[in-house]
Residue, then its C-alpha position, 0 to 999 in steps of 0.5 A: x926590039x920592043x916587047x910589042x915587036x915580040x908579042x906580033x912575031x908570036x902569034x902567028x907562029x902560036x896559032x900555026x904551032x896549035x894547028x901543026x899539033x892538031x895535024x901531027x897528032x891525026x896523023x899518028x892516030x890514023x899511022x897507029x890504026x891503020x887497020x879500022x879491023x883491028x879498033x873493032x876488035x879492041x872495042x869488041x874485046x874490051x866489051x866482052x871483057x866487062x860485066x853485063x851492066x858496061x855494055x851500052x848496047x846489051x840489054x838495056x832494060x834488064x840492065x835498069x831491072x838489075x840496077x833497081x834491084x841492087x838500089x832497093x836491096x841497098x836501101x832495105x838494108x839500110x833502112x833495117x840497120x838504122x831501125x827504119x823498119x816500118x820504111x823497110x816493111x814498105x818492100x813486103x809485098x805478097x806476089x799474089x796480092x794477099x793482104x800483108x799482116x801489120x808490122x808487129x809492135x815486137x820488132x821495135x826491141x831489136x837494133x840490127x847490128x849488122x846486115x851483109x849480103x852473102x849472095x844475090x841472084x836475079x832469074x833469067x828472066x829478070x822478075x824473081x831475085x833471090x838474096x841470102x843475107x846474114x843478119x845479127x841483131x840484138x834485144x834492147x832489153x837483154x843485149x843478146x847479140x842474135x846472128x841468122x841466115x835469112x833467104x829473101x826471094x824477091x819479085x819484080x812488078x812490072x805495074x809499079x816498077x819495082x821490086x817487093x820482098x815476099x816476107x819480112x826479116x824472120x827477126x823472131x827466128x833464133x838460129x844462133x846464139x852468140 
């Protein structure tokens, strides 16, 4: 038999082991849920079982306030750990509209050594978040490595789409000295 012979008797019996396969494999997914009640139920379980941000058919726009807000925080407290502070100072918005006071030229001797989230909480409504965050920074010129508690309360702009922090870090506040 000449290797052509072979590959000829192989085809057919390939292309009808793939469709044989397809057909075994929607028979025993149709036998194992015979129940179209009891998928329901799974799915129904398994969304229940996750958090607020899994559900596809929650609510979809607080779902984009919440991820919004935890990017912006994110990116507050990136651009304060790498001595961004002007960028960061970009967040402080005054929910009545009140004039914001420059940045001050002090807060360019800090270096924040860390910032941590302790804990953030976005209102029922999804326009007010609160944030408490622990803070430690230290004075270029002196080394003294300064730890603080700062409570952010943050609000959601509906005009521009986004979220604003009602004041910058209190960076001149001292609590504890390390």
């Amino acid at each position: 038999m000449y290797f052509s012979d072979m590959v000829r008797k192989l085809n057919p019996c390939r292309c009808l082991s793939h469709k044989c396969y397809f057909l075994v494999a929607m028979v025993i997914v149709t036998a194992s849920c015979s129940n179209a009640n009891y998928v329901g139920n799974l799915v129904k379980d398994e969304f229940q079982a996750h958090s607020e941000s899994f559900k596809v058919f929650g609510k979809i726009k607080k779902d984009k306030k919440v991820a919004e807000f935890e990017k912006t925080v994110l990116s507050y407290a990136k651009n304060l750990k790498y001595g961004y502070f002007r960028e960061a100072y970009g967040w402080v918005k005054h929910r009545s509209g009140s004039k914001v006071a420059p940045l001050g030229e002090s807060v360019y001797m800090y270096r924040v050594h860390s910032y941590e989230v302790l804990s953030s909480f976005i209102s029922d409504s999804g326009r007010e978040a609160r944030v408490v965050a622990k803070l430690s920074f230290y004075e270029i010129d002196t080394g003294a490595l300064v730890e603080i508690i700062d409570e952010q309360a943050w609000w959601f702009a509906e005009v521009a789409n986004a979220w604003f922090v009602e004041a910058f870090i209190p960076i001149d506040a001292r609590l504890w000295q390390q």
